[in-house]
N, C-alpha and C positions, 0 to 999 in steps of 0.2 A: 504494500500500500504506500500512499505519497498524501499526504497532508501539505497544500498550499498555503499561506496567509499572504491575502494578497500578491505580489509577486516572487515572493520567499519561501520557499522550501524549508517547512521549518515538521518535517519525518521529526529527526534526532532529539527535537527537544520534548515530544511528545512522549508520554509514558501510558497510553492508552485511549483506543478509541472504538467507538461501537456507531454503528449504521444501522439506521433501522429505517422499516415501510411496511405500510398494511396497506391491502385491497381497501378498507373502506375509508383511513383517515386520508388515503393523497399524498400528503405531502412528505417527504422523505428526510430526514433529521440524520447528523453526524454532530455525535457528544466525544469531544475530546479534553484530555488531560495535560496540561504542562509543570513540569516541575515548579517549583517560587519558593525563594527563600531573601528577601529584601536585605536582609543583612550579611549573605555570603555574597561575595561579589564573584564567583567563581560559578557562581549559576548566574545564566542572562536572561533579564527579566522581560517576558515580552509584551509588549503595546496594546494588547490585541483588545479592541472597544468594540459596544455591539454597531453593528451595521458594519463589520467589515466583511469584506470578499472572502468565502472560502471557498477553495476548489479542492476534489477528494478523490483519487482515482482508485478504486478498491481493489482493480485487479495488476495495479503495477509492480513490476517491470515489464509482464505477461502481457499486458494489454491497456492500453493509454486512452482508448476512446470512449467507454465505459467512463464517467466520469458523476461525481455531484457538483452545484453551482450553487452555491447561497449565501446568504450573510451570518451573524452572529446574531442572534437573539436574544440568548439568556448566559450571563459570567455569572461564576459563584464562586466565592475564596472558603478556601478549607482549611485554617492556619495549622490546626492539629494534624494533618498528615503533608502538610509543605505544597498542596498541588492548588490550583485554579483549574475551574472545568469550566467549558465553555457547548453549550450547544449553539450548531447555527441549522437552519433551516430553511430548503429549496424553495424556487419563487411559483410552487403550487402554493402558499400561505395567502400568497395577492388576490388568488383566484376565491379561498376558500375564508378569507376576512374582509373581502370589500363586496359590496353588494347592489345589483339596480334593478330598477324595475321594466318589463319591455313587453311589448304587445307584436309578437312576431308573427310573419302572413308567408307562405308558399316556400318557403327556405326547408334545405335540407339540413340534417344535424351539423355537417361537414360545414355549411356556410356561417350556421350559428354562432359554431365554435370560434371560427376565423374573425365575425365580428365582434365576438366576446372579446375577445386578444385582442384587435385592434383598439376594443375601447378601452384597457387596462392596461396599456401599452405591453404586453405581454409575447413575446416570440414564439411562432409556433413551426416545430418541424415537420414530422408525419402524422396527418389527420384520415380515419380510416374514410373510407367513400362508401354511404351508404345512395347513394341516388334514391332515396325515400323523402320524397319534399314532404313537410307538416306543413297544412292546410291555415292551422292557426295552433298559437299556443300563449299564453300569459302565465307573467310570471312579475309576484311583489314582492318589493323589497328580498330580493332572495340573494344568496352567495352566487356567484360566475360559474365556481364547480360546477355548484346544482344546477344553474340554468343547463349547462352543458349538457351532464349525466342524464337532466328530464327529458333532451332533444335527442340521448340516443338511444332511454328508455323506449322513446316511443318507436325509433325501429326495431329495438329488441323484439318487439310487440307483432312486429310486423315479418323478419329473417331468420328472428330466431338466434343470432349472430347477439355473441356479448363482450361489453368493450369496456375499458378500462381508463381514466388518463393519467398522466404520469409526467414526472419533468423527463426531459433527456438535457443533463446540463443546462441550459437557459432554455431550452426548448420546450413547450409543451407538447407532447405526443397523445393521441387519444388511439390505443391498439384493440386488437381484438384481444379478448382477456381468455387465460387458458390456453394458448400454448406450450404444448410439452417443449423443457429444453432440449433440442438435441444432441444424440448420442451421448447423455449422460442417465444413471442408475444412482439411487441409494440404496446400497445393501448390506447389512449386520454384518458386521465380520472384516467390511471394508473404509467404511466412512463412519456410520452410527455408534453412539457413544452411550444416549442417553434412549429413552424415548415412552408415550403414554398415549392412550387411547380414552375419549369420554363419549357422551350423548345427552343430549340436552332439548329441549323446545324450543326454544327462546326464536327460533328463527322460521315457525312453522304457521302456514297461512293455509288453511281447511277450509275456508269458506272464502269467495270470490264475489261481488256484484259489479254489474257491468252496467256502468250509465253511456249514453252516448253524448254528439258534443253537444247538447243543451242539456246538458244533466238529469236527463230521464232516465231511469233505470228501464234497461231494455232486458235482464237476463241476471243467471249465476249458476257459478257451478262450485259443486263441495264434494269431499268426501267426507262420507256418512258413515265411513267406519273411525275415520280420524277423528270426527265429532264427537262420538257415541262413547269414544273412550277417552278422550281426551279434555273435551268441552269446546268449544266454538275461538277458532284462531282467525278472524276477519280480515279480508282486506279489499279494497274496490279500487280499479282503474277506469279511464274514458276509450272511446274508441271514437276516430273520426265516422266508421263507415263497418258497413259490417256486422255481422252478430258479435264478437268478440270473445268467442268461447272457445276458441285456439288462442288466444294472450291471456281470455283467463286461466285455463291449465296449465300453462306455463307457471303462473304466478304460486300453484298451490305448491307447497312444500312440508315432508313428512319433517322426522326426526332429524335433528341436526346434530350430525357425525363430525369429532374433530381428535385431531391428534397433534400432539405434539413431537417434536425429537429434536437433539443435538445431534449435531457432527461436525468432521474436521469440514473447518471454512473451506467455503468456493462462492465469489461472489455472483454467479451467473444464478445463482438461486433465490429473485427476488418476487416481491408479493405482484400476482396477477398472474405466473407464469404455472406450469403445470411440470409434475416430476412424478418419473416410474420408481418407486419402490419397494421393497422386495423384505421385512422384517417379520423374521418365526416370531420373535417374540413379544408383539403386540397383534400379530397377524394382517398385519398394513402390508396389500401387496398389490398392483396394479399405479390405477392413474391417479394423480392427487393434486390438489390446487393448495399453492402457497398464499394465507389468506395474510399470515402478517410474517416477517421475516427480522432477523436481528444479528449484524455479523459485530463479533467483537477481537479486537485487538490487543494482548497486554501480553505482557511476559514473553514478546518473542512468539506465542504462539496463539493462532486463528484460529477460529470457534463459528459456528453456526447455527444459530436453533432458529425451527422451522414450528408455526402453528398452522395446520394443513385441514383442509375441508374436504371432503367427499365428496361433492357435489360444485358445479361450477358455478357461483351464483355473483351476478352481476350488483353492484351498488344501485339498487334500483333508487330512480327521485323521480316525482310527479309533481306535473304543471302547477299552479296556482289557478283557483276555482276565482274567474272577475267576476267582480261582484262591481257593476258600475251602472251608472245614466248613463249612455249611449246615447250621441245625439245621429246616431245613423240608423236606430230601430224606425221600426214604418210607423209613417206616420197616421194609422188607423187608430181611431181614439177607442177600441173596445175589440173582447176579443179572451179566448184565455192562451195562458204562454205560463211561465214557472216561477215559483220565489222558492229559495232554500229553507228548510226547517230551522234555520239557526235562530229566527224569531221565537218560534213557537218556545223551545230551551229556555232563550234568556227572558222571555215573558214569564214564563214561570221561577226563573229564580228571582225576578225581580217580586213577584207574586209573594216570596217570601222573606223579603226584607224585613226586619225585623223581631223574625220569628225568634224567638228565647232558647236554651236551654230547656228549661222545667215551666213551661207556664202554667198559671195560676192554679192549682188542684192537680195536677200528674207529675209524673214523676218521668214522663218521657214525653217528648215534642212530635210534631207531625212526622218529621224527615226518620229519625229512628223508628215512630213506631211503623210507617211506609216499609224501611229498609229489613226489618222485624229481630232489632240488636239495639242494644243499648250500649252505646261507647265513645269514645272520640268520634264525631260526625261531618267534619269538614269533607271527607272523601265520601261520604254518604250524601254530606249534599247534592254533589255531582253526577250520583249516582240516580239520586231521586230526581234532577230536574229533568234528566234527559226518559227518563219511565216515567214519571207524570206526565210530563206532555207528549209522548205516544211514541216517542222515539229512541227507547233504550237500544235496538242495535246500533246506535251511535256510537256508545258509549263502549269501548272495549270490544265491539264485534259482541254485542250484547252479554259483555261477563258482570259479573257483580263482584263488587273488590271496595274495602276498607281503610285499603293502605296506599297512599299516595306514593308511594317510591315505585310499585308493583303497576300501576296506572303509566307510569314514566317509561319503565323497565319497555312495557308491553308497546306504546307508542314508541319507542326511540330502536326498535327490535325491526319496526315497519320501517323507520325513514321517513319517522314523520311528527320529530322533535328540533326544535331551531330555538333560535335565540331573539327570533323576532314576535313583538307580541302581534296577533291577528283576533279579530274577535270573533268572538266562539271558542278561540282555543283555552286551553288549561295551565291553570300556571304553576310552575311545582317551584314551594318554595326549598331551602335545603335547613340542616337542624335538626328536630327531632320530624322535620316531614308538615305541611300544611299544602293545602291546594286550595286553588279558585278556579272562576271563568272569567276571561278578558271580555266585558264591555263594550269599550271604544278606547279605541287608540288615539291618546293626544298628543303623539309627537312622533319622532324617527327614532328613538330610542330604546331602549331593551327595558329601558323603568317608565316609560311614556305610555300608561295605559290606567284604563277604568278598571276592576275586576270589581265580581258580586262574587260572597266567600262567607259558605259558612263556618261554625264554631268560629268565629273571630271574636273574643272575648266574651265566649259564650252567646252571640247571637249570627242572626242572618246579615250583614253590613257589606254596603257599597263601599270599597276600599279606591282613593283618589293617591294612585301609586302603589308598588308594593305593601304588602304589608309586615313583612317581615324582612330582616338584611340581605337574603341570600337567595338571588333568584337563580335557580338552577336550570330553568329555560323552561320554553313549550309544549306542548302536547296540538298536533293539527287535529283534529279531529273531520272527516269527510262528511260534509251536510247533505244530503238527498234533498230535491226538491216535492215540492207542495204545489197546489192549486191558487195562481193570483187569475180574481174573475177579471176587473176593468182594468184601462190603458193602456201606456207600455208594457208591451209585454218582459220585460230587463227586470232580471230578480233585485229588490232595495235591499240591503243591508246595512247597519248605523248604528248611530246613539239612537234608541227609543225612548220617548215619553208616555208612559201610561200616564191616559187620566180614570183619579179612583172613582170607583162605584160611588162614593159620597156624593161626586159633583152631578149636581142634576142638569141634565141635558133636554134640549129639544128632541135629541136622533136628528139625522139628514132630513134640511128641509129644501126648499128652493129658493133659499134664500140668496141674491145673485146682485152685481154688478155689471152695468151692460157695458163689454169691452169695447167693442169698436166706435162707442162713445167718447171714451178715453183714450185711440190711438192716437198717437203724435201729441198727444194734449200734457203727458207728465214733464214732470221739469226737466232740462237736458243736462246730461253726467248720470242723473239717478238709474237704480237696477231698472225699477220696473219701466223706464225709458225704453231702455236698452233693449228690454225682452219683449216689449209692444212693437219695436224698430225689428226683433230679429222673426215674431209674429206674424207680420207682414211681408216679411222677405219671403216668408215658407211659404207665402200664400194663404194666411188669415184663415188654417182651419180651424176645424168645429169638429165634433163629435156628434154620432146621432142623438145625443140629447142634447144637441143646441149648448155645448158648453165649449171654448176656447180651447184648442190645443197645439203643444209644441212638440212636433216626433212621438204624439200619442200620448202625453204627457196631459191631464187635464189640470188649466189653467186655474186657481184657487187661493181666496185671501184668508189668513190664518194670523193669532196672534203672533208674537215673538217670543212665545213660549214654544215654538215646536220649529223655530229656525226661522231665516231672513230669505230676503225676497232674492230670488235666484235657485235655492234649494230644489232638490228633488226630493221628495217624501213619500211614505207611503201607507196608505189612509187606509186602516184593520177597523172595520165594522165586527158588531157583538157578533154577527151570523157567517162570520169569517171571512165575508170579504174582503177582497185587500184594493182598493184604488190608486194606482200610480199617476201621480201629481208634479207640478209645479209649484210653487209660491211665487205669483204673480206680484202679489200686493198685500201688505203687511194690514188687518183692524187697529186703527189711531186711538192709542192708549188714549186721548183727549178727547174722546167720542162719550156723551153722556153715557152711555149703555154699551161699556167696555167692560167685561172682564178678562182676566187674566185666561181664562179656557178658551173667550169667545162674546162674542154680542147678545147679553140680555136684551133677547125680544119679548119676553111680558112672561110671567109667573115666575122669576127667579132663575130663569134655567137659561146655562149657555146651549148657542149656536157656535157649533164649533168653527165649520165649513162654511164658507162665504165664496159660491160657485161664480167663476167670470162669465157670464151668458155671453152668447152669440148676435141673442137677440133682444130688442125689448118685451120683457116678460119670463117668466119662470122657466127657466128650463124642467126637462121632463126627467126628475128623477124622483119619479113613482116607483123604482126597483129597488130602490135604498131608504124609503121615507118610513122615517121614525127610527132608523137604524141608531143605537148608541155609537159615537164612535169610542173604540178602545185603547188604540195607541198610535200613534203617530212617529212613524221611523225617517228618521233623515240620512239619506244618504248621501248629503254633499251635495257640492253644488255642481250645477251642469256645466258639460262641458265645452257648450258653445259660447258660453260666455267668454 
């Protein structure tokens, strides 16, 4: 081996180093050791700060091209045995710590990947060709890796063909993964030292659903003997086209088989690539895939221990489910089309905001005696919100679980745990273990979020930021969609405001402002100008009930309790319907018969909805009248503005 620092060959000062890489972490790490003794001037002390250049050739003298490329990361001083140790690590970290968001159309994974690099400034060498163009794909706030991995998941889906990527020195290379190394053998007696065999589940998926690209579930396939003795291992993918019950067999997976062993070093043995092995004594003999690999250096003699899988299994990662206003949906003002269950969930746990511990006369609260245990309940509450509202196969591939670390374990086992909050997802704190659900997200940050979390000082509590010091990251949870009756048809997703059953309501009346009265008439710079301006461009339509619409969106004035004028929302009636809305125009707090829900129009009760008519005179929504509205979801503002 050759250890570079920077343009210096600095082998000799070195007293040990180890290389390591796993199929699923990426990026490749070399932790070395130098002598230090400050006060003998007979050892020379070296310079070496984080962000310097290392280069690492692991197979020299034998072979120079084989090489690593990175900087330093992390120095730690060890006074007690005289040494400095330094890890530096390859530039996959760029790809797997910076993150964007992108809406990608007709591109193959091969192009993906190229424009990823180009946007990270990142060099790329050999990218495998899959000629599989993806139709469409999104992806938020997400790592580069994963953008990649998702764009060649979905050929995997489609060739069957599984790919890996990896640096080559400054390069990134995206290979086919599983290749046996050529003309090479491990066999007892010749190379193996050490070596151990286990079996585990942790990586086993028995049940499959298959949504297509509007997220309908169109199919699934399971085994029902892995069920029946095991319990339910879930997992769902999309398909552009297709029944998709050749990508989901692929995706199911039995027991997961691993072994371990030592042997004398040979660097050609790294993680992604496949080796024949031949050991009586764990009975490992055939073809085996190197899942994480770790070569070390000291004393003059090379070491290799290999953790190896049975099965060839690719770092699977899936797209991101958008969740947006589309101002390119059709502009039909009515109609059905999908919203995700992620409402139906957080309704309910908002439903139990302040539920107690023990309230008044029991000894046990709604959520235990639901889950039917009495104990620590923060992970029960999770468990109950998503079975109360009719969706427990959400939650774990429908398992029932207590312990928040085991919820973690089971998500982060799919690839489908990040550090980014999303709402709906779950938040696992670390410590003796707490969880919640993310809300809404108010920032770009890993602590920029809403969570609803029970046992949080013994009650149900809206938490504004963590609540505890140690966030140990996400849980994605797969939303399936639900039935929205009116408007756009584009699923909302947001900050929700329930209004409570206390507030007496009119229900939907027709209650209306005639728009084309007021085109061009608002003051100029203001929103609802702007969207009267952008109104007209569309061509001033309407909805067959005579009400204003933008891309399907029905035009609608509400207070500023349920967002500002520009918003998209979306209007949950008692009887489930869902209306996808605009906020045209804001009800003027200075209005005698203002409240806070809405315009008291006579016996105390808000009107929530205040419809933009078309015409002079009521519009006709006799399909909704008397309806309570329930909650009102904001999902940001449009995107024409």
């Amino acid at each position: 081996m050759k250890l570079m620092w920077k343009d210096t060959n600095i082998s000799g000062f070195v007293t040990g180093v180890t290389w390591t890489g796993s199929a699923k972490q990426a990026a490749r790490t070399v932790a070395f050791s130098v002598a230090y003794s400050p006060n003998d001037k007979k050892v020379k002390n070296l310079n070496i700060k984080l962000g310097d250049k290392i280069i690492f050739y692991p197979g020299y003298p034998d072979n120079k091209k084989i090489k690593f490329i990175g900087i330093v990361t992390q120095r730690e001083r060890k006074s007690e045995i005289g040494e400095l140790q330094y890890t530096a690590t390859d530039g996959m970290m760029h790809l797997l710590r910076s993150s964007g968001t992108y809406r990608i159309t007709n591109k193959t994974p091969e192009k993906i990947t190229q424009m990823i690099c180009k946007d990270v400034k990142v060099k790329t060498g050999s990218i495998a060709k899959t000629k599989i163009p993806i139709s469409k794909i999104f992806f938020q706030e997400r790592p580069y890796y994963e953008i990649i991995m998702a764009a060649y998941t979905k050929a995997y889906r489609k060739n069957k063909k599984k790919y890996i990527a990896q640096m080559n020195g400054d390069k990134l290379e995206v290979i086919q993964k599983g290749k046996i190394i050529p003309n090479f053998h491990i066999r007892q007696g010749e190379r193996i030292t050490d070596s151990s065999y286990t079996e585990d589940l942790e990586s086993m998926v028995n049940r499959v659903y298959i949504y297509d690209s509007n997220n309908n579930k169109i199919g699934s396939v399971s085994n029902s003997n892995w069920i029946k003795k095991y319990g339910v291992f879930q997992n769902a993918i999309s398909v552009d086209s297709g029944s998709g019950k050749a990508e989901a067999k692929a995706e199911l997976q039995g027991i997961n088989k691993t072994a371990n062993l030592t042997m004398i070093g040979d660097y050609r043995c790294v993680s992604g690539l496949g080796v024949i092995i031949e050991d009586s004594r764990t009975g490992l003999k055939g073809k085996f895939w190197i899942e994480n690999d770790s070569h070390e250096w000291s004393d003059g003699i090379y070491t290799t221990t290999l953790e190896l899988a049975f099965k060839n299994i690719m770092d699977i990662q899936e797209e991101d489910e958008e969740q947006e206003a589309s101002s390119s949906a059709s502009s039909s003002a009515s109609g059905t089309g999908t919203s995700d269950a992620l409402n139906d969930v957080l309704n309910q746990a908002r439903a139990w905001i302040g539920l107690g511990e023990n309230p008044p006369g029991s000894n046990h609260n709604e959520i235990t005696t639901y889950y039917g245990y009495d104990a620590a309940w923060c992970c029960m509450f999770i468990w109950a919100i998503f079975n109360k509202s009719g969706h427990g196969d959400l939650f774990m591939g429908g398992g029932k679980e207590a312990y928040c670390f085991t919820v973690k374990d089971w998500y982060q086992a799919r690839g489908k745990f990040g550090s980014t909050p999303r709402v709906g997802a779950l938040i696992i704190y670390g410590g003796e273990g707490h969880i919640g659900i993310v809300e809404s997200v108010t920032g770009t940050g890993p602590r920029d979020f809403v969570s609803i979390e029970g046992n949080l000082s013994d009650t149900v509590k809206r938490s504004n930021g963590p609540s505890c010091s140690t966030v140990l990251g996400f849980c994605y949870v797969d939303y399936p969609s639900t039935t929205v009756s009116s408007g756009n048809t584009s699923a909302i997703s947001g900050t929700s405001v329930n209004i409570p059953s206390s507030v007496a309501q009119t229900g939907i009346t027709g209650n209306y402002t005639c728009y084309p009265q007021f085109y061009g008439r608002w003051n100029a710079g203001t929103t609802q100008r702007r969207i009267s301006e952008i109104w007209g461009q569309k061509g001033k339509t309407g909805s067959p009930e005579n009400i204003a619409t933008i891309d399907g969106y029905y035009l609608i004035a509400v207070t500023q309790k349920f967002g500002q004028v520009g918003d998209i929302v979306c209007v949950v009636l008692a009887n489930g319907t869902r209306i996808n809305c605009m906020i045209a125009d804001e009800k003027n707090p200075g209005d005698s018969n203002y409240t806070e829900w809405g315009h008291d129009l006579g016996g105390g009760k808000a009107d929530v909805i205040e419809w933009e008519s078309m015409v002079y005179g009521f519009p006709n929504v006799d399909k909704w009248r008397g309806q309570r509205v329930t909650t009102i979801i904001n999902g940001g503002r449009y995107q024409g503005l």
